[in-house]
TORKOLTOR-608656 format. One record per residue (C-alpha): residue in one letter; x, y, z. Coordinates in steps of 0.001 Angstrom, whole numbers, plus 500000, padded with zeros to 6 digits. Layout:
REM residues N
AXYZ/...
***
This chain:
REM residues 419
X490484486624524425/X490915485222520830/X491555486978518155/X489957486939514881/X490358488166511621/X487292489182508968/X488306488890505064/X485373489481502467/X483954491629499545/X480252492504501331/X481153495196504166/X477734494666505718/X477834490974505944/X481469491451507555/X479506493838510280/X477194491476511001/X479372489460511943/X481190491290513893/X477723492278515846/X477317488251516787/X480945487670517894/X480982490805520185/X477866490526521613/X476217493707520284/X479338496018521363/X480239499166520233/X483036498821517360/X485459501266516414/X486284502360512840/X489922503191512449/X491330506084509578/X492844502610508048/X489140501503506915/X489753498451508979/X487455498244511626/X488106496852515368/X485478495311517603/X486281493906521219/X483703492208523381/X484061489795526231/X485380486752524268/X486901488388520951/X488421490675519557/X487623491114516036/X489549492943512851/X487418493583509696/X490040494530507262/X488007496053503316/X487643494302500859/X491214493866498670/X490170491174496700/X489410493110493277/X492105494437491114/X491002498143491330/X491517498005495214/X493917501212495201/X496154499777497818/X495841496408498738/X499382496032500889/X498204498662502834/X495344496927504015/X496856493290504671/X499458495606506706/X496785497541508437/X495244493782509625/X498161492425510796/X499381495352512803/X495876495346514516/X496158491124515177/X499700490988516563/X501156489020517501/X498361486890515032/X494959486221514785/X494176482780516351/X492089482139513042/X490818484224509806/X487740484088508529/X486571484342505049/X483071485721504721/X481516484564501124/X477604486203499987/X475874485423497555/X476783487659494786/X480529485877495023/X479438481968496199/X480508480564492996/X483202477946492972/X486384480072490878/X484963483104492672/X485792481385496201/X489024479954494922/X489929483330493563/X489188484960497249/X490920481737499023/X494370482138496757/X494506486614497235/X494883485519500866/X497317482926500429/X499385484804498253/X498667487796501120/X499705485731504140/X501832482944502647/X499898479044501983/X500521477509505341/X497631480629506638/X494731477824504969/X495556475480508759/X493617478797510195/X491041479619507382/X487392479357507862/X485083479680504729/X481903480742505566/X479121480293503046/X475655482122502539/X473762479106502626/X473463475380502603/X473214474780499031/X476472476560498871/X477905474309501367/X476660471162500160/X478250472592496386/X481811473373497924/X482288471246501076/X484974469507499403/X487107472414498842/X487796471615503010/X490575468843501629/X491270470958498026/X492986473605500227/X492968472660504256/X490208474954505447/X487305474743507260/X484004475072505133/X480752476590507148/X477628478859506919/X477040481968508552/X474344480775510973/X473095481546514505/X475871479228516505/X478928481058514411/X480221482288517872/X480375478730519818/X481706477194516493/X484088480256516590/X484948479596520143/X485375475421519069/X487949476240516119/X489893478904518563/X490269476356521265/X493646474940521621/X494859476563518629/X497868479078518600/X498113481952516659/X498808482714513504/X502260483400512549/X502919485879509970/X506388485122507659/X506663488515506860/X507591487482503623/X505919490433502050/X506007493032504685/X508800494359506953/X507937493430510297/X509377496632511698/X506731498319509097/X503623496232510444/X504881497067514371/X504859501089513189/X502435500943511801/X500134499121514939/X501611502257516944/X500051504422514844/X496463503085514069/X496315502579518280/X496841506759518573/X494456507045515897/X491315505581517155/X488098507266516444/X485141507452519077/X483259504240518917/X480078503906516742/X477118501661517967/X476378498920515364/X473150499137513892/X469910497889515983/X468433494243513684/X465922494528511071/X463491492167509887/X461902492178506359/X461142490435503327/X460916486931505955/X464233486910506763/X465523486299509962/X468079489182510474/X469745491822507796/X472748493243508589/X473410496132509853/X474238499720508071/X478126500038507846/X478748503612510286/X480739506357507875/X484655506189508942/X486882508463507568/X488935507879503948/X492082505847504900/X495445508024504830/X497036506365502464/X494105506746499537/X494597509792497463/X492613512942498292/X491596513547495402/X490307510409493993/X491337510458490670/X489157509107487946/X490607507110484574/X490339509656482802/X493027511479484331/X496121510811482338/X498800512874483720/X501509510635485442/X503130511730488264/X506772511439489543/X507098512006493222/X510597513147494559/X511326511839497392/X514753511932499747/X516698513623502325/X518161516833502848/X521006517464499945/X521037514460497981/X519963516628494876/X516318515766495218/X515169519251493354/X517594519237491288/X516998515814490015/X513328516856489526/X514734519902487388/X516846518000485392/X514026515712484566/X511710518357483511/X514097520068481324/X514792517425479210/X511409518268477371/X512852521584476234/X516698520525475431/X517029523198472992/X516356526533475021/X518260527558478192/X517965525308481388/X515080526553483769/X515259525743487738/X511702525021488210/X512315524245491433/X514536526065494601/X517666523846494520/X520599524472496587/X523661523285498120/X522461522761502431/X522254521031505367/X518810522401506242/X516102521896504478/X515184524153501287/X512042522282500032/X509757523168502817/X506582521989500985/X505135519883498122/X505592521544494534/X503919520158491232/X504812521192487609/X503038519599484549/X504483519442481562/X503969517469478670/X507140515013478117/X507465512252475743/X504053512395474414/X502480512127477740/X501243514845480226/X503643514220483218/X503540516020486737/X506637516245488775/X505940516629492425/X508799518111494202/X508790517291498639/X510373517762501485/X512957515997503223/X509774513773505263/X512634512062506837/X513471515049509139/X512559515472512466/X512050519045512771/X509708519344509431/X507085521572509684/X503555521119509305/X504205517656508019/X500652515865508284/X499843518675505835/X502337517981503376/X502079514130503606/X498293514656502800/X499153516679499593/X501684514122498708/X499296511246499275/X497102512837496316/X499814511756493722/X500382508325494931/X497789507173492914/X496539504048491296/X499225501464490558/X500781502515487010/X499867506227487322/X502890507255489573/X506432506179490326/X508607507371493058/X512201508199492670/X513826507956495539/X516924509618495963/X520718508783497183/X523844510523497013/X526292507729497609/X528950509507499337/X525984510574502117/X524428506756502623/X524603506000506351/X523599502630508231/X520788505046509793/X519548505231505908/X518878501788506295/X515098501735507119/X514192505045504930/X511860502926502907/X510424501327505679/X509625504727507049/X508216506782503772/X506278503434503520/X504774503679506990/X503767507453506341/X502645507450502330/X501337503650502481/X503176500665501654/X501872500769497909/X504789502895496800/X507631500162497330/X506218498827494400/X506635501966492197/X510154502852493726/X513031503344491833/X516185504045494073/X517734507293491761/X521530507874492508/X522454511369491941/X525878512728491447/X526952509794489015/X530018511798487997/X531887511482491417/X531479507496491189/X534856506033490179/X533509502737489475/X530060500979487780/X527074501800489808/X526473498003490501/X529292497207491818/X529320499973493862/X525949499023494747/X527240495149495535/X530083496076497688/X528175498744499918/X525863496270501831/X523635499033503393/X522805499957500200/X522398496973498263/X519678496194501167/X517891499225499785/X518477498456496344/X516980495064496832/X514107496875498845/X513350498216495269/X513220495014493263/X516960495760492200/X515161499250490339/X517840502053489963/X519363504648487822/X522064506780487975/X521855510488487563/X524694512887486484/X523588516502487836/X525646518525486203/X525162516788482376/X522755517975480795/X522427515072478459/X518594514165478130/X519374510573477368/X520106509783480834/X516604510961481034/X515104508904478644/X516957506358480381/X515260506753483243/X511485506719481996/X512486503434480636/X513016502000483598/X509564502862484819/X507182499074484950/X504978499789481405/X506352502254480396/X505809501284477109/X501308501952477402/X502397505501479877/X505035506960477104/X504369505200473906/X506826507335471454/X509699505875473972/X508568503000472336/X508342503829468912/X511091503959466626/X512919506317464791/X510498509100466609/X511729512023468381/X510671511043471788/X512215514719473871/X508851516683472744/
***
């Protein structure tokens, strides 16, 4: 059986496909918005469209499609309509999925174009960028079959994505299969041959927030995140009480020397800080084994990992407690909150007053760690948990990407920025 991969901005074009490769099969939509359709001679992946810029999470997706190709999809087709058949609009689409997949991906590209005025306009984008140009026509499945022949699959560098994270994360879109959902029976009208068929309804991928927040909403949100006693609520306290430095220090949230867990669920304050509504979501350790009613608690945390600039994750380390098994923590939050967040991750080391040397070359000469660090695009600050010095606060928000548009007085000076 080959394998082949659907890439495109028109869902029902993509399912229309999908209905000529598989011979009229059932498909099956998975909770990643991908959707998977098997019939005698392929299989094939429809991964949603991630070629705008206001996709919400567009790693998440490429992950989602190669976890459901492995070991590689023997080619990957690019489905163009219409609406998005102009020359820099096909380039655009052709370069997302280079930079997605790496450049050598183009020996296993097929462009498929609405029509053949499109094709006779592009053809000789075949040499341009090594792909195959063609039209989505009645023989797409014996041409399919032709360009699969003899031709191994695609091998993913994993430059981009952990390939522990893409393996994970195939485990758990296999367990989460929905029923399957017939594709739509063909309609004719308006003289054309065939229309594709209605897309079914599939459930809202995990990793989107829940509650699909608009523009408009301009609080920004810092989600805690860590194990068990690295000072994860207390970090989160110190951080919102360095918008009332004057009056006595308030423990908005439970925090507490223990082994067990004493953050059992999510917990949000809002506050305004630095000019800017901010909302500081407190979690549990998601890394233990024995949390309760976790799927519960990742949903509610899922709400705040919203669109790119709107959130950043701190996630915390107490030095003295970083074990080799620490090593994949990212890997794992990733695999459970969506890959998006590695991008928005700064690694926060608490208890900065028991280091006896500079934080980076503590960082340097602990390679576990620096592994992480790296993870993090070399994003971290250091937090001193008993000070109560707001600066190492302001510190920290300056460290966020932009943080100049999210808390513009931090960029203004000669302002008091702490109200």
């Amino acid at each position: 059986m080959y394998t082949i991969a659907l890439f495109g901005k028109k869902a029902t074009l993509k399912d229309f496909i999908i209905k000529k490769l598989i011979e009229n099969q059932n498909f099956i939509p998975l909770c990643s918005e991908c959707v998977l359709g098997e019939g005698s001679v392929f299989k094939v992946v429809s991964a949603p469209d991630f070629f705008d810029g206001d996709c919400w999470y567009p790693d998440q997706y490429v992950i989602d499609c190669m976890a459901l190709c492995l070991p590689g999809p023997h080619l990957l087709i690019l489905v163009i309509d219409s609406d998005n058949a102009r020359q820099d609009q096909v380039i655009r689409q052709i370069n997302v999925l280079r930079s997605a997949f790496g450049n050598h991906v183009t020996e296993h590209l097929v462009v498929t174009l609405p029509d053949i005025e499109s094709y006779l306009s592009l053809n000789h984008l075949e040499k341009r960028f090594n792909v195959v140009i063609a039209t989505t026509n009645e023989k797409l499945s014996d041409e399919c079959i032709t360009w699969c022949k003899n031709r191994k699959p695609f091998h993913y560098d994993f430059r981009n994505y952990s390939q522990e994270v893409v393996k994970r994360r195939r485990e758990v879109l296999v367990k989460t299969r929905t029923c399957d959902v017939p594709l739509g029976d063909d309609r004719k009208s308006g003289g054309e041959a065939m229309a594709p068929p209605t897309r079914p309804q599939t459930e809202p991928a995990p990793e989107r927030p829940m509650d699909q927040r608009s523009e408009s909403d301009n609080t920004f949100s810092i989600i805690v995140l860590g194990r068990t006693g690295t000072g994860k609520s207390a970090s989160a306290n110190t951080i919102l009480n360095a918008a009332n430095s004057d009056t006595e220090f308030t423990q908005h949230f439970k925090s507490e020397f223990s082994s067990v867990p004493v953050t059992t669920k999510c917990s949000v304050v809002v506050l305004k800080e630095f000019g800017t509504l901010v909302r500081v979501v407190d979690t549990p350790d998601f890394l233990h084994e024995e949390l309760r009613d976790e799927q519960e608690q990742l949903k509610e945390c899922r709400k705040y990992c919203g669109p790119m600039g709107r959130y950043v994750v701190l996630l915390v380390i107490k030095p003295s407690r970083f074990t080799e098994g620490d090593i994949g923590m990212l890997e794992i939050l990733e695999t459970k909150l969506g890959s998006g967040i590695r991008k928005n991750t700064i690694l926060l080391l608490t208890f900065g007053e028991q280091l006896e040397e500079d934080p980076k070359k503590y960082i340097s000469r602990n390679a576990n760690l620096k592994k992480l660090y790296e993870q993090c695009d070399k994003r971290f600050h250091v937090f001193r948990n008993k000070s109560r010095n707001t600066q190492q606060v302001v510190e920290l928000f300056r460290k966020i990407p932009n943080y100049q548009k999210i808390f513009p007085k931090l960029a203004e000076k000669g302002q008091c920025i702490i109200c």
